[in-house]
N, C-alpha and C positions, 0 to 999 in steps of 0.2 A: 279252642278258646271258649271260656267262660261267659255268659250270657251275665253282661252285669245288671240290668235291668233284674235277675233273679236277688240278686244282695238285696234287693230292695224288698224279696218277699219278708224276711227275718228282721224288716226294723220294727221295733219295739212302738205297737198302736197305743198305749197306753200314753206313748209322749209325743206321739207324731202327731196328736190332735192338737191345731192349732192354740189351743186355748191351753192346754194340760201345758204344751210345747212352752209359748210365751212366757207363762208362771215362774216354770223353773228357770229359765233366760234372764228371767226379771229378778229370780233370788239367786241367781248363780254368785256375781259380783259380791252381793251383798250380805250372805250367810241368813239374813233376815231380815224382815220387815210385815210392818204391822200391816193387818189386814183391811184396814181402809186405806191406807197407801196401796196397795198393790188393786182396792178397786176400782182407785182414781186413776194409777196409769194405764189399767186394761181396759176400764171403760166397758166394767161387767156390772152386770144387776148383783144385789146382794147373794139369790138364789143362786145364781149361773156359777159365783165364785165359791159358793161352799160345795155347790154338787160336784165340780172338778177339784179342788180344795181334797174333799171326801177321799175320794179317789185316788190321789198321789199318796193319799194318807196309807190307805188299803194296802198301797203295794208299797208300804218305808220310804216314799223317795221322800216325802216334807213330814214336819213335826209341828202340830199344830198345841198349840200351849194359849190357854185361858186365864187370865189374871185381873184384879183389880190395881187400877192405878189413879191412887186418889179416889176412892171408892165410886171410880166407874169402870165399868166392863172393858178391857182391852184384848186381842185373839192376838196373836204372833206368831208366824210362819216363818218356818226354818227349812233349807233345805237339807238334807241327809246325805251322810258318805254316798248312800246309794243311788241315791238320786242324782248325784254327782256324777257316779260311776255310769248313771243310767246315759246322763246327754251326752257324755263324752264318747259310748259306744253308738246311740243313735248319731251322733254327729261325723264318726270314723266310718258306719258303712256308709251312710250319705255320699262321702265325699268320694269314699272308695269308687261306688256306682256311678256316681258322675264323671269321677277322671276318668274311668274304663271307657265310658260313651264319648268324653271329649279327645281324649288320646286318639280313636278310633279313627278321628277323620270323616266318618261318614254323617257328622252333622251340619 
């Protein structure tokens, strides 16, 4: 038998951090939204949301797009096939690790 606590070594840390995690959760439903909307429901400082922001950028999961709108600055955050691809596979060993440990009976 399989040690499922081990599934859990191969989940993807780049989305498992709370913050990166929430983001994509937050743009999943919504394919996009603007970058003050997304700092009000996270309830991130402007820094904390671009440094993670950055980041999802780095590895394709969001698409970060700069625009004027009414010649004021507007950001819009999109999330990416990949990044799609990305929670759906953090979210499938999750769950895998977890049934293996609850199936088990010895919790």
């Amino acid at each position: 038998m399989s040690e499922p606590w081990k599934d859990t070594l191969e989940i993807d840390e780049l989305v498992h951090s709370p913050i990166r995690l929430s983001l994509l959760l937050f743009l999943l439903p919504r394919d996009e939204a603007k970058y003050r909307e997304i700092q009000r429901a996270l309830g991130l400082t402007a820094g904390n949301l671009t440094s993670h922001l950055k980041r999802l950028q780095k590895a394709d999961l969001v698409e970060i797009r700069k625009m004027f709108v009414d010649e004021r600055p507007m950001t819009v955050v999109s999330i990416t096939q990949r990044g799609r691809t990305a929670v759906r596979e953090y979210s499938d060993k999750l769950y895998h690790a977890l049934g293996k440990v609850l199936e088990s009976g010895d919790v």
